[in-house]
C-alpha positions as CSV (number, residue, x, y, z in Angstrom):
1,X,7.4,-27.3,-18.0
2,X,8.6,-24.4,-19.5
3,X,7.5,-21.1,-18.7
4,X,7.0,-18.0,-21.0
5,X,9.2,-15.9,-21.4
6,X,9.3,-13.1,-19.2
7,X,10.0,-8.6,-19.9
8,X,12.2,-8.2,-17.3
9,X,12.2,-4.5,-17.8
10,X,8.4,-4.6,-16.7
11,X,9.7,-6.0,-12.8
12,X,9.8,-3.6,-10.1
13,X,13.1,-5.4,-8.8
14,X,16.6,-4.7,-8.0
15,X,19.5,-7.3,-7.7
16,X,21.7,-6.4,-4.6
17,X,25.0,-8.0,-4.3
18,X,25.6,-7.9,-0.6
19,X,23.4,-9.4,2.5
20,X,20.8,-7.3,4.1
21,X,21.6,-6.1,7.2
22,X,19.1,-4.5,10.1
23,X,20.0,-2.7,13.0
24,X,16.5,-3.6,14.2
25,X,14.8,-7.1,13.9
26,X,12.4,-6.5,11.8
27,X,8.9,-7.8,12.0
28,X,8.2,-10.5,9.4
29,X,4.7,-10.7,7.3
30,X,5.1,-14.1,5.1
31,X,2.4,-14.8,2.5
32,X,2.2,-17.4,0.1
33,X,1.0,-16.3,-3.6
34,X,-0.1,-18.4,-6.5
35,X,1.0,-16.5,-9.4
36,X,0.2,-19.3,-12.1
37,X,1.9,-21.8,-13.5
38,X,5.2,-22.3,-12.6
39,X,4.7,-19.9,-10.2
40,X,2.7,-21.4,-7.4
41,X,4.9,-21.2,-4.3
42,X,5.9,-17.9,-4.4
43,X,6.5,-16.9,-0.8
44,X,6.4,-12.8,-0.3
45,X,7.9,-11.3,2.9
46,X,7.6,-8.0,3.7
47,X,9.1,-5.7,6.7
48,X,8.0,-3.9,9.4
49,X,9.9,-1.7,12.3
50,X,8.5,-3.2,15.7
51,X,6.5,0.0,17.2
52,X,8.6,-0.4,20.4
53,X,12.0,0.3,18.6
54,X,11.6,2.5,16.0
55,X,14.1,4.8,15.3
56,X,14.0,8.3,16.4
57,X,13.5,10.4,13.5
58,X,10.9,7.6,11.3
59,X,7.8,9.4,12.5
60,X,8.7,12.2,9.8
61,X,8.3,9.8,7.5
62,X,4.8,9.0,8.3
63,X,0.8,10.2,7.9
64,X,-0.4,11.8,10.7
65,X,-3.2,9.6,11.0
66,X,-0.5,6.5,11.6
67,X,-2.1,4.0,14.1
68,X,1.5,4.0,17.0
69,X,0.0,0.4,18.0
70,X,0.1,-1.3,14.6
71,X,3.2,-2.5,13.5
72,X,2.0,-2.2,10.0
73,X,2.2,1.8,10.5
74,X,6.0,1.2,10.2
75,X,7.2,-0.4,7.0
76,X,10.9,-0.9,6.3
77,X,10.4,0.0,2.8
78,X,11.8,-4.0,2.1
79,X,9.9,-6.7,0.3
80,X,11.4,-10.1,-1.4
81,X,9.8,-13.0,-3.2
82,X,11.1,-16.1,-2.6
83,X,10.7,-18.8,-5.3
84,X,9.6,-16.5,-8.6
85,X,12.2,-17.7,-10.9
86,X,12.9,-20.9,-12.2
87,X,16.1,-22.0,-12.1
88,X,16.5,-21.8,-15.9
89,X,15.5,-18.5,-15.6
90,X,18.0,-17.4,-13.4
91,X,20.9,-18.7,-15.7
């Protein structure tokens, strides 16, 4: 199966050459996506600080009306998809 063509210009990605790195162990949320065809397994993971070890200046960064109990108050600003391109794609 071949898959359109697709604007890469239109993606909101970035391709970073070195491995990602935490001081922290980040929290995990993993969701599967169907995105169509060729697309089905997509797997999205996105990050969170864990509430009991965030760092001591992040609560600048957030809205005052934060829930401190949710880990979901504390993104890391890091998402990846897992499985969007095809291989052809990719070469």
């Amino acid at each position: 199966m071949t898959l359109p063509k697709l604007n890469l210009l239109n993606l909101p990605i970035s391709l970073i050459d070195t491995r990602d790195c935490f001081v922290f162990d980040p929290i995990i949320d993993v969701e599967k996506l169907n995105l169509g065809p060729g697309r089905e397994n997509v797997i999205k993971k996105t990050f969170y600080f864990d509430p009991e070890v965030i760092p001591s200046n992040y609560d600048k960064y957030l809205d005052p009306t934060f829930d401190k109990n949710d880990y979901k108050s504390f993104p890391v600003g890091c998402t990846t998809f897992e499985n969007f391109f095809e291989h052809d794609e990719m070469k």
